[in-house]
C-alpha positions as CSV (number, residue, x, y, z in Angstrom):
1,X,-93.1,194.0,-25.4
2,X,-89.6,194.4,-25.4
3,X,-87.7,197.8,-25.0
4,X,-84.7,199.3,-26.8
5,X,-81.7,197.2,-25.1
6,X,-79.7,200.3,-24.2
7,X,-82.7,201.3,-21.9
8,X,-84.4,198.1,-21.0
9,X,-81.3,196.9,-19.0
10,X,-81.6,199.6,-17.1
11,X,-85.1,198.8,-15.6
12,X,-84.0,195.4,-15.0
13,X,-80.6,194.9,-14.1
14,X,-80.4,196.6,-10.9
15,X,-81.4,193.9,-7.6
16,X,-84.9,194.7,-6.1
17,X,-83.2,196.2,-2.7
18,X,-81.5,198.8,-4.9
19,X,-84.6,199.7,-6.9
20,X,-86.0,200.5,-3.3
21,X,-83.1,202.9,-2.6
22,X,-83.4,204.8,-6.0
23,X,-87.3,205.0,-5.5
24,X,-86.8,206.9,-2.1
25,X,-84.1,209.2,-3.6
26,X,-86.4,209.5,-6.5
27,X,-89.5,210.4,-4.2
28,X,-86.7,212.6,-2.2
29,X,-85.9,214.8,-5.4
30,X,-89.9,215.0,-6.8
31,X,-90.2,216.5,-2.9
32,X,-88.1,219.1,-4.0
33,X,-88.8,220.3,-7.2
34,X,-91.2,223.5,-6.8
35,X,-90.1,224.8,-3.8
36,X,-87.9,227.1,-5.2
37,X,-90.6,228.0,-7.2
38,X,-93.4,228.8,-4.7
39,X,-91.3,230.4,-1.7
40,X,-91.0,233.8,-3.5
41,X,-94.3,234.4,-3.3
42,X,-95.4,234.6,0.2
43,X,-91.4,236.9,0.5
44,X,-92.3,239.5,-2.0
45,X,-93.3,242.3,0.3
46,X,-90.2,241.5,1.9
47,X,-88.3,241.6,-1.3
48,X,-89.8,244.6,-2.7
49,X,-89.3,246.7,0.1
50,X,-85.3,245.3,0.5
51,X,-84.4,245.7,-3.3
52,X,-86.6,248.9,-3.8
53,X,-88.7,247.6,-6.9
54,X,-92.6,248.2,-7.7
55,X,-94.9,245.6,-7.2
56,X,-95.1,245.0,-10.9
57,X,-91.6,244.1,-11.0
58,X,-90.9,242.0,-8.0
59,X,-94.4,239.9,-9.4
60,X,-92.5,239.3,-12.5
61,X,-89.9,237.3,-10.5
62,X,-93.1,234.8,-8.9
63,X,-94.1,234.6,-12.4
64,X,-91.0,234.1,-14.7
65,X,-90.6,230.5,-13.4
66,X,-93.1,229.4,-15.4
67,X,-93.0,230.2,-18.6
68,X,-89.1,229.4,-18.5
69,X,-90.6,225.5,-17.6
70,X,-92.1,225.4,-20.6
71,X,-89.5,226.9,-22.2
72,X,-87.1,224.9,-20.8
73,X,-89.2,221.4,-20.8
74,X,-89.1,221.6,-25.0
75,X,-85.3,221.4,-24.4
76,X,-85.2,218.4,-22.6
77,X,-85.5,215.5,-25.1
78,X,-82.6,217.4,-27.1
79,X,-80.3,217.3,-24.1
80,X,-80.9,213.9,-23.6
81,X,-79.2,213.2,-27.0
82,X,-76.1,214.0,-25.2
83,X,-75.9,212.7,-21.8
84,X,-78.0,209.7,-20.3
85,X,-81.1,210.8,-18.3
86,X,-79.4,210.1,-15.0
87,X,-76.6,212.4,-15.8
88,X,-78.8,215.3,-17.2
89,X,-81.3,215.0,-13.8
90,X,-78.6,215.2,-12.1
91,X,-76.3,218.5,-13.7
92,X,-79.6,220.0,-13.7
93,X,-80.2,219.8,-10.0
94,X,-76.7,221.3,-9.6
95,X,-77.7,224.2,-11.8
96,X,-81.2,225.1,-10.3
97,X,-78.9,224.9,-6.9
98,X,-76.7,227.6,-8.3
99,X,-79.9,229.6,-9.7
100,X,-81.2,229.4,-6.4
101,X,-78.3,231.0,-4.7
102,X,-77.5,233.7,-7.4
103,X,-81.3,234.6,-7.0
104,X,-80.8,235.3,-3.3
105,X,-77.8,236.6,-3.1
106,X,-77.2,238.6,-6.3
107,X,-79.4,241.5,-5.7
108,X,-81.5,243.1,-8.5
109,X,-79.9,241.3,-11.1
110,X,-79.1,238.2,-9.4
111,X,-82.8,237.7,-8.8
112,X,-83.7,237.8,-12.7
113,X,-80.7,236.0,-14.0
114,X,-81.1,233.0,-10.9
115,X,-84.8,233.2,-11.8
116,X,-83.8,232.1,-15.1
117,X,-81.4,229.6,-14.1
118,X,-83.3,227.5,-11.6
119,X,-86.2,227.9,-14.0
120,X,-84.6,226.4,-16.5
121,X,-83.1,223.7,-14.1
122,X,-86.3,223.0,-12.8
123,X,-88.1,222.4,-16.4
124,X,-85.7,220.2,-17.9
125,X,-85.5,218.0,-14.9
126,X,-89.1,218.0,-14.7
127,X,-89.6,217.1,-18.7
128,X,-86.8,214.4,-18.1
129,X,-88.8,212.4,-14.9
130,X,-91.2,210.4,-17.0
131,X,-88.7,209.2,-19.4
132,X,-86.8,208.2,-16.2
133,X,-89.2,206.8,-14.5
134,X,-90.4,204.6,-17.8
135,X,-86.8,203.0,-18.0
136,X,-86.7,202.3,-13.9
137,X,-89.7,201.3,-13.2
138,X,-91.9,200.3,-16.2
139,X,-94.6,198.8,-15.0
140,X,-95.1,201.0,-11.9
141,X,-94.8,204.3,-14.6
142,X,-98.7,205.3,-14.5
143,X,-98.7,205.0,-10.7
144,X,-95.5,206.4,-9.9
145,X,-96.5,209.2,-12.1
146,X,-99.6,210.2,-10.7
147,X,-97.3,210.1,-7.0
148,X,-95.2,212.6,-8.7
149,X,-98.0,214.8,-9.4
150,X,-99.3,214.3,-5.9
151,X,-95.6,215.2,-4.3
152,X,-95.2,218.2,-6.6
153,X,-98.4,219.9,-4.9
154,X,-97.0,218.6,-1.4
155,X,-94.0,220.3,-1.9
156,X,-95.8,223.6,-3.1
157,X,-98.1,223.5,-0.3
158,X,-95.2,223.0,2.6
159,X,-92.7,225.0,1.3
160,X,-95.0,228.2,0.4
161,X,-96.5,227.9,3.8
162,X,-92.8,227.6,5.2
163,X,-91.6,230.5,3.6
164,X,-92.3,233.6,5.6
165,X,-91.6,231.4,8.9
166,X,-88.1,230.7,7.9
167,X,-87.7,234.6,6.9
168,X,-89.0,235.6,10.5
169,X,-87.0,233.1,12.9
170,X,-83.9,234.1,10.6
171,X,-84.4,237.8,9.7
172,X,-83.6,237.3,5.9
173,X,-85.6,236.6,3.3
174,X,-82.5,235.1,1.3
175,X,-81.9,232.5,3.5
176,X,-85.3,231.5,3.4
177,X,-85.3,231.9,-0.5
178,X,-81.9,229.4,-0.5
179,X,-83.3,227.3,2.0
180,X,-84.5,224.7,-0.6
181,X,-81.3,224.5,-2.0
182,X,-79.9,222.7,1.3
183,X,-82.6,219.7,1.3
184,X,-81.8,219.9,-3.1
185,X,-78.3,219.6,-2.9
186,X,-78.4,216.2,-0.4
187,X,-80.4,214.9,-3.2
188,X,-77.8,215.4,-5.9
189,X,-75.4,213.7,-3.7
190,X,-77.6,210.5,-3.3
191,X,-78.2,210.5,-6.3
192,X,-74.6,210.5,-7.8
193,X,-73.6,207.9,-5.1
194,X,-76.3,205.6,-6.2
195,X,-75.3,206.1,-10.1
196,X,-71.7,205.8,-10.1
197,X,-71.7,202.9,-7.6
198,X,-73.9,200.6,-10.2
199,X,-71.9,200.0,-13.2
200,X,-74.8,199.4,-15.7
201,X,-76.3,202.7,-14.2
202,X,-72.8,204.4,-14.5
203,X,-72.2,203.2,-18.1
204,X,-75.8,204.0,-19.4
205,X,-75.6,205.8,-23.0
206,X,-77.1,209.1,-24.2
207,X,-80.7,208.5,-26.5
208,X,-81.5,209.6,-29.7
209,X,-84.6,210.9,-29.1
210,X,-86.7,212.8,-32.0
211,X,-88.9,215.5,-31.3
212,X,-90.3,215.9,-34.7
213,X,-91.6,212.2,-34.6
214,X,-93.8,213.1,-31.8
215,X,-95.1,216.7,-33.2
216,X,-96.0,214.8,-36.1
217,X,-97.8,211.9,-34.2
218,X,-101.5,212.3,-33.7
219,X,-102.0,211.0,-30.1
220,X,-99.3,213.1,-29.0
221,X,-100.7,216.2,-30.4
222,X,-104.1,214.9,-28.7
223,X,-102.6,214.6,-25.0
224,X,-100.6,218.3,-26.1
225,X,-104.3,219.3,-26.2
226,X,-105.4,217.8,-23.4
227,X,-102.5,219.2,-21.3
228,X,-103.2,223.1,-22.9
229,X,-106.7,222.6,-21.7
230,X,-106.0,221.3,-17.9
231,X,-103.0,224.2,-17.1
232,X,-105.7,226.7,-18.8
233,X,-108.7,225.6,-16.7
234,X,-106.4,225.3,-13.3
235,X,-104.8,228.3,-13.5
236,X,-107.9,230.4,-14.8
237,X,-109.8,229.1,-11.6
238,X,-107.2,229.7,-8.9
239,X,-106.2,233.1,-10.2
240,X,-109.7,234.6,-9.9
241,X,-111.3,232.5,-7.3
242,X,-110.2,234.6,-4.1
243,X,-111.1,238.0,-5.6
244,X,-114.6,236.9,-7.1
245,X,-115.3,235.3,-3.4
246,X,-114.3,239.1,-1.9
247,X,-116.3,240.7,-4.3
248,X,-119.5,238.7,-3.1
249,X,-118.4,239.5,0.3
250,X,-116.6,237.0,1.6
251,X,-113.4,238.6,4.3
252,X,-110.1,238.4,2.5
253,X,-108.8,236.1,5.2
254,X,-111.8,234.0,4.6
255,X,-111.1,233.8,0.8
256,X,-107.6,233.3,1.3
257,X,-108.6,229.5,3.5
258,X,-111.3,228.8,0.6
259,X,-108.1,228.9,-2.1
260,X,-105.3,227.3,0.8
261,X,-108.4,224.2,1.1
262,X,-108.6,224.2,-2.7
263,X,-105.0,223.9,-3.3
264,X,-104.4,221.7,-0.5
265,X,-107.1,219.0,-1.8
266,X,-105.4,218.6,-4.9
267,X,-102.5,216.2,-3.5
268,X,-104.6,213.2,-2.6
269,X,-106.3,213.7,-5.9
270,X,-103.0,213.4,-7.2
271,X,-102.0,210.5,-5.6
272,X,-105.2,208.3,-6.1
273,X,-106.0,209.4,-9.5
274,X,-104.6,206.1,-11.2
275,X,-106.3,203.8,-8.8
276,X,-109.1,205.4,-9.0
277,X,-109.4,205.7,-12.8
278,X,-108.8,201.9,-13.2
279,X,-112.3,201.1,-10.2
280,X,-113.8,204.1,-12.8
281,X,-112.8,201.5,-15.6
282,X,-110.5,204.3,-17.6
283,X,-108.9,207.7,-17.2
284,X,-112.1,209.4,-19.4
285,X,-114.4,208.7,-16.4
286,X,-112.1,209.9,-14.2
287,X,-111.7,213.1,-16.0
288,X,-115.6,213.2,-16.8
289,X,-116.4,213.0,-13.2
290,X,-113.9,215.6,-12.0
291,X,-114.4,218.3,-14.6
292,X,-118.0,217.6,-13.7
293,X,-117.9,217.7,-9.9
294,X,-116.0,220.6,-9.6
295,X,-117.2,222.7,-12.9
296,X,-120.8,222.7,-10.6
297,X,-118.8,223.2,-7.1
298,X,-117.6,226.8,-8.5
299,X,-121.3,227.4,-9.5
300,X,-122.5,226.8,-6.1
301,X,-119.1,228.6,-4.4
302,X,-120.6,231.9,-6.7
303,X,-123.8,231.5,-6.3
304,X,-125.0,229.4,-2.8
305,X,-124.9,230.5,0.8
306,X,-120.9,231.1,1.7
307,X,-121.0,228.0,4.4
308,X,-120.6,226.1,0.9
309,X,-117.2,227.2,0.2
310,X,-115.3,224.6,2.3
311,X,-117.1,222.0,0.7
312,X,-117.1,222.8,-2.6
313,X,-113.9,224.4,-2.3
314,X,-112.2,220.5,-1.4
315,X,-114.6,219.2,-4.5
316,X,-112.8,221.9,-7.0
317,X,-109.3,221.2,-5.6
318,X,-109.9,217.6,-6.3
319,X,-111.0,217.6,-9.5
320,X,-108.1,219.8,-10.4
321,X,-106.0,217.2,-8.8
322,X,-107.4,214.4,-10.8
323,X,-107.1,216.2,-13.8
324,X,-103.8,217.1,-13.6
325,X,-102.6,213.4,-12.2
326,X,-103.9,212.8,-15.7
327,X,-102.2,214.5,-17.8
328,X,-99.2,213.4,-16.6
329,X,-100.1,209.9,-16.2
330,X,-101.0,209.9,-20.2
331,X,-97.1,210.6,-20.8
332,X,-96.0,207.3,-19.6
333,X,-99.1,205.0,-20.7
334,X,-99.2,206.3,-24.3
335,X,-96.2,205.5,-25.2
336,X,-94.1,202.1,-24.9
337,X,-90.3,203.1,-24.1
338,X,-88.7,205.6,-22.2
339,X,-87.2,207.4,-25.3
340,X,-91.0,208.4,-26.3
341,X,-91.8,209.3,-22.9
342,X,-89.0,211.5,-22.8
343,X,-89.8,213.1,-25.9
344,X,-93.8,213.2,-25.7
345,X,-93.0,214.7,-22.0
346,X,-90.8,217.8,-23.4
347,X,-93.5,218.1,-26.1
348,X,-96.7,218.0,-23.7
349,X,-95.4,220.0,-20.8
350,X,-93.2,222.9,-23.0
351,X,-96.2,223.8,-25.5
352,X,-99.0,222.8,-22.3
353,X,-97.4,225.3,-19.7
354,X,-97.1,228.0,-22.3
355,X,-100.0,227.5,-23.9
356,X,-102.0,226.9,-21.2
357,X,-101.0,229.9,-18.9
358,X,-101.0,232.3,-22.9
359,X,-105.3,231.0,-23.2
360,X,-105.5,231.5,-18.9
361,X,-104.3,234.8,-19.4
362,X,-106.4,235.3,-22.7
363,X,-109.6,234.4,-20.6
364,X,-108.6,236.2,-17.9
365,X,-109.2,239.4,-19.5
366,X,-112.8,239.1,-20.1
367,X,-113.2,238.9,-16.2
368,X,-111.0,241.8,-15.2
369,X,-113.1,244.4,-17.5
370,X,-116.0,242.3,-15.7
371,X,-115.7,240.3,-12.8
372,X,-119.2,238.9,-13.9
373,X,-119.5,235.5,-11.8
374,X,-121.7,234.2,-15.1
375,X,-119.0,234.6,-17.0
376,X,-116.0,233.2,-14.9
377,X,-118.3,230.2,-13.9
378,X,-119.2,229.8,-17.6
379,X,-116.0,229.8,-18.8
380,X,-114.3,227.3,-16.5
381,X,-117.7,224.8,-17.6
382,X,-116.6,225.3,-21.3
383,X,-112.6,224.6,-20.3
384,X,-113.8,221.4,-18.9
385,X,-116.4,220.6,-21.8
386,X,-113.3,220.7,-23.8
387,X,-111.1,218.6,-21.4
388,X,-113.5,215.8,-21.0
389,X,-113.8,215.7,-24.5
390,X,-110.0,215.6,-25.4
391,X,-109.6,212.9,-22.6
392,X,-111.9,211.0,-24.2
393,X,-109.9,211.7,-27.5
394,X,-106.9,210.0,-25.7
395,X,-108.2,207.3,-24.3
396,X,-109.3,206.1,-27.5
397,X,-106.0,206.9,-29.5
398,X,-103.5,204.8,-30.3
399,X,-100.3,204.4,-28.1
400,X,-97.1,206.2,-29.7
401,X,-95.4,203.8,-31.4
402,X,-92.2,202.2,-30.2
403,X,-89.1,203.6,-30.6
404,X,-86.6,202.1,-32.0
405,X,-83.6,205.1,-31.9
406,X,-80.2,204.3,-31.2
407,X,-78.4,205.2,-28.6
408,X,-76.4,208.1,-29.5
């Protein structure tokens, strides 16, 4: 299969000793690309009682981030229309850097509008990786995505637990806030150094990319789906999990280790998901067995003796992992060139984070005027009813077809 020629040089041309050097500053840069995302959390006490603010508002500032990524991710193939995908990861890493500092040194206002910024940053750079990684390293993609996945819930898992540390040994909950930015901005620098010094790289054009081709297309709408579904169903069972556990009884700090375990077993989910899809013999077993596995772990977490919760805690975690390697995975092996990758990947991640956090939220409603454990348990079964049954959809649907866009 042969890829548009302004893109397929680019996986090819460079020796193998460079590819190396770009993978590490590529696996350097995925490292970094929700801390600044997941460190306001654990500092929000801390930042409500230094700005004066309620609760209410200093939660909006953990919770903006995400819906800007989706806002931002629908952006992303548009962009790319102007700049190559190199250039636009990398003025996007400088701008979330400049969001991160506003946010922790701007006060009141610098704290909504770097919110914002980095958030937008963060999304477009996030929306761009699997068109990137589709040009570099083709035939690697599926793999390399499902390592992305894995280092994205490394990063959230260090980095959150890092955060109040850093604000204790320093005294300031900015620096530990801008923190991220240090280990971000060495990135950017790597990464211009290694595209400026390879001429092809340097030289490499803007894409046409089209959005509308891929609303229209029916696999893509199908993985959009898919995607909806897996942020709804991860979300929906993280946000209630600890509260529902107190509820039964279960001590706070006790609850608090069941979701840390959860969140924790999600990474080498991540990581294997791929390999272990293609033993499985395809990505709808994989997702069968994980929506399955952990669907009846949050049964017996609800229902069974509490010396279950460890267990089944890890069993959830990973089948939230899997899930999720999924969905990004199918970005990169449903479609055939970097240009619908790119495209597909604004499409799937803008409309999945937003819808999938809008239909959390929806559900979530019925449980706070209940807190029934029938209910939440129920729901999070039907969630994954509908999962397994879109990944079955995708498996069976066509790749998107090959672009053939110009550069622009």
């Amino acid at each position: 299969m042969v890829l548009p020629p302004t893109l397929n040089t680019q996986s090819t041309i460079a020796p193998k000793q460079s590819k190396w050097l770009l993978l590490c500053v590529l696996i350097f840069l995925c490292c970094n690309l929700r801390a600044p995302l997941t460190t306001i959390d654990p500092l929000i006490g801390l930042i409500e009682k230094d700005l004066h603010i309620s609760k209410e508002t200093a939660g909006l500032f953990a919770l903006m981030p995400v819906g800007i990524l989706g806002v931002a991710s629908i952006f992303a193939p548009h962009i790319a229309r102007y700049m190559s995908i190199w250039r636009m990861i990398f003025l996007f890493q400088l701008i979330t850097i400049v969001g991160m500092i506003w946010r922790s040194y701007g006060g009141y206002v610098g704290m909504l509008g770097g919110t914002l910024v980095l958030g937008i940053g963060l999304g477009i750079i996030g929306s761009a990786i699997p068109g990137f990684v589709k040009s570099h390293f083709p035939r690697s993609a599926p793999r390399l995505i499902g390592a992305y996945s894995g280092l994205l819930g490394l990063s959230t898992a260090i980095s959150a637990a890092l955060a109040l540390p850093i604000a204790q040994s320093t005294g300031s909950w900015r620096f530990s806030l801008v923190f991220w930015a240090i280990p971000l901005g060495l990135c950017a620098v790597l990464w211009f150094i290694y595209f400026t010094r390879n001429k092809v790289e340097k030289s490499a054009p803007p894409v046409k990319t089209d959005l509308k081709v891929v609303l229209r297309n029916g696999t893509a709408q199908t993985i959009t789906l898919f995607y909806i579904l897996r942020v709804s169903g991860a979300y929906f069972c993280i946000t209630w999990i600890t509260l529902l556990l107190k509820n039964r009884g279960l001590e706070a700090d006790q609850a608090g280790l069941v979701l840390s375990i959860l969140s924790i077993s999600q990474v080498p989910a991540s990581f294997f998901a791929h390999w272990i899809a293609i033993k499985l013999g395809s990505g709808f077993r994989l997702v069968f067995w994980s929506a399955l596995l952990s669907s009846g772990a949050l049964w017996g977490i609800m229902y069974l003796p509490f010396y279950f919760c460890i267990p089944f805690g890890i069993i959830i975690g990973l089948g939230i992992g899997a899930i999720a390697a999924r969905g990004m995975t199918l970005m990169v092996v449903k479609t055939q060139d970097p240009v619908s990758a790119l495209s597909l990947s604004g499409m799937v991640q803008g409309v999945g984070f937003l819808g999938g956090a809008g239909l959390a939220l929806g559900l979530s409603k019925l449980i706070d005027q209940t807190s029934n454990f029938w209910i939440y348990c129920s729901l999070y079964l039907l969630i994954n009813i509908m999962i397994t049954y879109f990944a079955y959809r995708c498996d069976r649907s066509e790749p998107i077809p090959l672009s053939t866009s110009p550069s622009a």
